[in-house]
PATI-73254 format. One line per 8 residues: number of its first residue (from 1); their letters; for each residue x, y, z of C-alpha. Coordinates in Angstrom, 1 decimal. Layout:
NUM	A	X Y Z; ...
END
This chain:
1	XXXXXXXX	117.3 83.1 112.3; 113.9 84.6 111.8; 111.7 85.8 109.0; 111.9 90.1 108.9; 108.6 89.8 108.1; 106.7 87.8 110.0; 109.4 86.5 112.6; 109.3 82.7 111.3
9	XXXXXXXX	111.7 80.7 112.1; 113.6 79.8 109.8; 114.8 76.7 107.6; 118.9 76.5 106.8; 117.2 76.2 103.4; 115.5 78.9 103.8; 118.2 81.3 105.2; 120.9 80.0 102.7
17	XXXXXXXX	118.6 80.7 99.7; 117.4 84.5 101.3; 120.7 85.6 102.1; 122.4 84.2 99.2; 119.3 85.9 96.6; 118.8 89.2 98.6; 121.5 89.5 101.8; 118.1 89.4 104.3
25	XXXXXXXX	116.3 86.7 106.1; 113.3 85.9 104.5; 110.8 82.8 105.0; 110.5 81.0 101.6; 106.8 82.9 101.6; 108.2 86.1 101.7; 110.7 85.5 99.3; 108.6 84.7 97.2
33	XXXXXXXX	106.4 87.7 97.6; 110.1 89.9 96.8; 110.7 87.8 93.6; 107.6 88.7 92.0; 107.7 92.2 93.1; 111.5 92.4 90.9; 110.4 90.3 88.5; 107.2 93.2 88.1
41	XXXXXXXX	108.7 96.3 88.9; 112.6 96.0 88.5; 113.1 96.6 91.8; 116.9 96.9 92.6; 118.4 94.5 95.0; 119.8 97.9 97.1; 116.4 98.8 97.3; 115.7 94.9 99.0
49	XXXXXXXX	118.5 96.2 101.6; 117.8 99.4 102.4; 114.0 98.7 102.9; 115.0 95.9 105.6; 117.4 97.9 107.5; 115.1 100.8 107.6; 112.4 98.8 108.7; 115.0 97.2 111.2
57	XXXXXXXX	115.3 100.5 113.1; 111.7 101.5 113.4; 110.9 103.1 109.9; 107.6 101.5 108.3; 109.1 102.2 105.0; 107.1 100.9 101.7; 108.6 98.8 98.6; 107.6 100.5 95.0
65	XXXXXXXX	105.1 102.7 96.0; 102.8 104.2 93.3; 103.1 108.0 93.1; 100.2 108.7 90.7; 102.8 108.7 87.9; 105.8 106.0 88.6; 106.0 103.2 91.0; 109.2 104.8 93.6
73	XXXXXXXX	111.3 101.8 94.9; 110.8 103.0 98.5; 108.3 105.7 100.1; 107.9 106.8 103.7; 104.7 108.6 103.6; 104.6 109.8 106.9; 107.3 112.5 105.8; 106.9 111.9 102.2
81	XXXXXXXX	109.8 111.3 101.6; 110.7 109.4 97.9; 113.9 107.2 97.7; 114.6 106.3 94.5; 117.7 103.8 93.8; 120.2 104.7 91.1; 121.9 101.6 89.4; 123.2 103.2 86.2
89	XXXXXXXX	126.0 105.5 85.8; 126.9 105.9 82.2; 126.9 109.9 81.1; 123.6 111.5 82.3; 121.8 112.4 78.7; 120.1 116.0 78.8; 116.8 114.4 78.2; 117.6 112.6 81.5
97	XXXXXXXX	118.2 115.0 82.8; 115.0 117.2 82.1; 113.3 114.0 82.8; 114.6 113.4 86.3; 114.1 117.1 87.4; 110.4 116.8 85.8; 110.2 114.3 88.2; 111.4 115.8 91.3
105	XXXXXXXX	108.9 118.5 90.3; 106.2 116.4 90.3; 107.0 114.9 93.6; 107.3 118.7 94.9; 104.2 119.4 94.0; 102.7 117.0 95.7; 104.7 118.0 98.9; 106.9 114.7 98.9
113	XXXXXXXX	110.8 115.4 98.8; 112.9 112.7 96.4; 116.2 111.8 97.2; 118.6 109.5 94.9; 121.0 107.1 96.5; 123.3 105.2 94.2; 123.3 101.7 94.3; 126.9 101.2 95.2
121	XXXXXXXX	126.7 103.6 98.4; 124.2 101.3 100.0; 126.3 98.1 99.1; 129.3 99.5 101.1; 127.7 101.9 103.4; 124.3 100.6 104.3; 124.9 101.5 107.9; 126.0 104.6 107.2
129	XXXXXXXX	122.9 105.4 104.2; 120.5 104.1 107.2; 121.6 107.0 109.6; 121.8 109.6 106.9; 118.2 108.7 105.9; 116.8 108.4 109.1; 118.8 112.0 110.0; 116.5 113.1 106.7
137	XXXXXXXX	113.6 111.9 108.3; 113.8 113.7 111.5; 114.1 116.7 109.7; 111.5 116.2 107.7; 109.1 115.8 111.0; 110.6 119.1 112.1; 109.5 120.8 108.8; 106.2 119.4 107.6
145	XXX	103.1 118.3 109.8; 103.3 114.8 110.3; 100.7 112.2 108.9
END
């Protein structure tokens, strides 16, 4: 039981309180560090997840990255590539709407690509999301010049 940070070892306390809090083992430092990051910025516990398991298979991924305009909940710059987490599901409004695809345009402009992943896919299928994203990725490296 190591830190996926820094590669601390461990307390039980420790573990027990990370993987209860978050479902990752964090050193009570680093945990730390990820509450006040959700406590600022709202950052979706998915978003926690997926950012660990991508950085778990060699992706240097980054938590709320500031776009110029809106903090995204993960970036991978190399590819620019946005993930944004989706954690509400009541009826998409039109102005919603217009603003997410505003958004999207933004991002385009700037050359990065924005996908949306809904919260509940990564809680069942983070395995699954991981290859899918990194499959994005390697396409992405195909298409664009890489940083």
């Amino acid at each position: 039981m190591t830190c996926l940070e820094c590669n601390k070892q461990l307390s039980y306390v420790d573990h027990k309180t990370s993987m209860e809090t978050y479902g990752v083992e964090l050193c009570g430092k680093h945990k730390t560090r990820i509450d006040k990051l959700i406590r600022s910025n709202g950052t979706p516990l998915a978003a926690i997840q997926l950012y660990y398991a991508l950085k778990e298979i060699g992706v240097y991924p980054m938590l709320e990255w500031w776009d110029g305009k809106k903090s995204v909940d993960i970036a991978i710059s190399r590819v620019k590539l946005n993930i944004e987490i989706e954690t509400e599901y009541q009826m998409l409004t039109h102005e919603q709407a217009m603003n997410n695809l505003e958004e999207t345009m933004h991002s385009f402009k700037n050359g990065f690509t924005t996908i949306r992943i809904p919260h509940v896919v990564i809680k069942h299928y983070l395995k699954e999301t991981v290859k899918s994203i990194y499959g994005i990725i390697e396409g992405l490296k195909v298409n664009i010049k890489v940083i």
